[in-house]
C-alpha positions as CSV (number, residue, x, y, z in Angstrom):
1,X,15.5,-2.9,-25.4
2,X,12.1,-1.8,-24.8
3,X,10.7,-2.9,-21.6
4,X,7.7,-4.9,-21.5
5,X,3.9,-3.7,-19.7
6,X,2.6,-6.3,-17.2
7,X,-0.2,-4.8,-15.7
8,X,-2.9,-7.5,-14.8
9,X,-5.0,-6.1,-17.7
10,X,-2.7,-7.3,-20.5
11,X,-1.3,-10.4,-18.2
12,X,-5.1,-11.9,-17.9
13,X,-7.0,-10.4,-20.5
14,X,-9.4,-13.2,-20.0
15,X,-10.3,-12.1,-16.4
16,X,-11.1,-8.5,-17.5
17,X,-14.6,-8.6,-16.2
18,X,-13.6,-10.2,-12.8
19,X,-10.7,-8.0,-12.0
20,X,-12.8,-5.3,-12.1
21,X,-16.0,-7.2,-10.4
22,X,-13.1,-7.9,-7.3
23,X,-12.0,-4.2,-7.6
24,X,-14.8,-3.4,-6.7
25,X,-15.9,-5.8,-4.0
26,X,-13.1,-7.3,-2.7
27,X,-11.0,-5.2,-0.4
28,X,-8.3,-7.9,0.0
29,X,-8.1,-7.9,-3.8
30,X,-8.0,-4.4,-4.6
31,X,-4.8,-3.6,-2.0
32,X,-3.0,-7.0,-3.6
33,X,-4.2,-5.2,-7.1
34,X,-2.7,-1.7,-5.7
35,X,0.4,-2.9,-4.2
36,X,1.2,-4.8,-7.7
37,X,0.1,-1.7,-10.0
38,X,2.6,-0.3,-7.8
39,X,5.2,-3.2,-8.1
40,X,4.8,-3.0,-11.8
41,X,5.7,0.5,-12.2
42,X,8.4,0.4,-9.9
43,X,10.1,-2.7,-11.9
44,X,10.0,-1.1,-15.0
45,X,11.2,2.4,-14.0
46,X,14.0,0.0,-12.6
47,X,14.3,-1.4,-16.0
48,X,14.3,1.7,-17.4
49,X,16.7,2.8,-15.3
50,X,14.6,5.5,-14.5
51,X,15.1,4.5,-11.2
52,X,18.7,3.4,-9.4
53,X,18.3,-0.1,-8.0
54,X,20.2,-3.6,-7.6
55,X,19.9,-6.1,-9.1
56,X,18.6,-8.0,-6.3
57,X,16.4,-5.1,-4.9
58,X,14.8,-5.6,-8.7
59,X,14.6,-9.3,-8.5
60,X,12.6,-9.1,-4.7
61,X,10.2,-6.5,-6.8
62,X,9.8,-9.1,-9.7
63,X,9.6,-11.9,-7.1
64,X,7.0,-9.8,-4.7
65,X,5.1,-9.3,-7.7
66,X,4.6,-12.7,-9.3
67,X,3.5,-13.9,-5.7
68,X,0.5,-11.7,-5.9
69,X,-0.3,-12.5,-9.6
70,X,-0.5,-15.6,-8.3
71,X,-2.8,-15.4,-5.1
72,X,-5.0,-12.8,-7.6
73,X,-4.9,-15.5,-10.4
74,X,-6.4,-18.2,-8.0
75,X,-8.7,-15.4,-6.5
76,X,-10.1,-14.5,-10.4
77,X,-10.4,-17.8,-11.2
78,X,-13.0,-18.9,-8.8
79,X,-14.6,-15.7,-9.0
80,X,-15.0,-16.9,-13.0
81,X,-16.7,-20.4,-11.5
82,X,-20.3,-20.3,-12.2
83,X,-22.2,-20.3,-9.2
């Protein structure tokens, strides 16, 4: 079963322009975008059992990272707000 991509990128495709704006200006943004970059590649060499884990050390990843997509969400979404 192929394992689906979830960087933010193709998650949001809407908030392309203000993931990179906060990238680029937002520190707090760019280590929550880091850590779940990271998150995301570590769940899906889990998936692809590149990488030996439990299942509930892969459920605390997938859990870890839908708690960021969500603070970033909220963050992109006022950053969208005009002005």
């Amino acid at each position: 079963m192929p394992v689906e991509h979830h960087d933010l990128i193709h998650e949001l495709p809407e908030f392309k322009e203000q993931i990179h704006q906060l990238k680029m200006e937002d520190d707090r943004f760019r280590k929550m975008f880091d850590e779940y970059h990271d998150l995301t590649r570590a769940v899906e060499n889990m998936e692809n059992e590149v990488l030996p884990a439990s299942t509930a050390t892969e459920e605390q990843a997938k859990l870890r990272r839908l708690q960021l997509k969500d603070e970033m969400y909220t963050m992109l979404k006022a950053a969208a707000e005009p002005a």
